[in-house]
Each structure stands twice: as C-alpha cells, then as structure tokens.
N, C-alpha and C positions, 0 to 999 in steps of 0.2 A: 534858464536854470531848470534843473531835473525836478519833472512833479515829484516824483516820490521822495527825493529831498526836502521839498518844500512844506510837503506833507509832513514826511518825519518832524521835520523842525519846528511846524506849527502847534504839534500836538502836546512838544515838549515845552515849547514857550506859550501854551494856551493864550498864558496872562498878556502879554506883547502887546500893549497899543497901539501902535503904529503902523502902517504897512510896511510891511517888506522890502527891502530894494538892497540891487547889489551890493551894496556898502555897509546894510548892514553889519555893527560888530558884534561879538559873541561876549565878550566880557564888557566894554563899555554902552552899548545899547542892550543886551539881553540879560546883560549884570551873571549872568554865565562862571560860575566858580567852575571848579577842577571837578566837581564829583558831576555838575550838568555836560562837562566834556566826555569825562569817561562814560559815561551814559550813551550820550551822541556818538561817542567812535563804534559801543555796543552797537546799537541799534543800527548803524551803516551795513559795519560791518555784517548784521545778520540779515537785514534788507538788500543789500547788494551784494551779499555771498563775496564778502573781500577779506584782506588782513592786513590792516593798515594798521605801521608801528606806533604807540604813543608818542613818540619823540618828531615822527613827523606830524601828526594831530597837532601836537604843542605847536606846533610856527603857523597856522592858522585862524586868520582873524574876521575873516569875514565870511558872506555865506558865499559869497561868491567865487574865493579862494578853496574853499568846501568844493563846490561844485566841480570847478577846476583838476584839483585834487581828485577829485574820483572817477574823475574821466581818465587822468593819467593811470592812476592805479588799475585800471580795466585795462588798459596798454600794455601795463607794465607785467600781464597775468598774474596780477596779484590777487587770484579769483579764490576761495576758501572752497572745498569741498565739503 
C-alpha cells in the first residue's frame, strides 16, 4: 500500500482503533459518510496531483481498492496540473 495514502488516511480517521489492513472498509469500519469521501477524493487528488471522477470514488470500498484505484489512475494520465 502507498505511504502517503496511508498517511493521508490516518490523519483523517485519527480516531481508528484498529490497525489498518487491506480490508479495511470506509463506511462500515471507518463509519466514513459522504462528506469524509468527498474530503478523501480532495486530499488525493491534491496529494497525488490527479482528477478522479466522483462516481468512480463512489464504487470504492476498501483501502485497498483506494490504493489500487490510484495506481490505475496514474496509468490512465489522469494526472491534474
């Protein structure tokens, strides 16, 4: 998994008891509503200088699908200037 992902997503779920692990889910383990998504697409997207649509954010459930996801998007030059 990408540090600086991890990092981002630490800092947003400070509160998180649990460690980390691929599985985790954003809505049923981080209890993650819509405005901590839209938040997270933010912060990617300005950490990884990307532009990733909300409608593919929305089919995203784990961190690990995350991570996946913005490997492709690097592929796909979906790079923001």
């Amino acid at each position: 998994m990408d540090e600086k992902l991890l990092r981002l997503l630490k800092a947003h779920f400070h509160e998180y008891p649990r460690p980390w692990t691929e599985t985790t889910r954003f809505r049923r383990d981080l209890k993650a509503d819509s405005l901590d998504l839209l938040e997270i697409l933010c912060d990617i997207e300005r950490e990884f200088r990307l532009f990733i649509p909300e409608e593919e954010m929305a089919l995203i459930q784990t961190v690990t699908e995350m991570d996946e996801m913005i490997v492709s998007w690097r592929r796909r030059g979906r790079r923001r200037d």
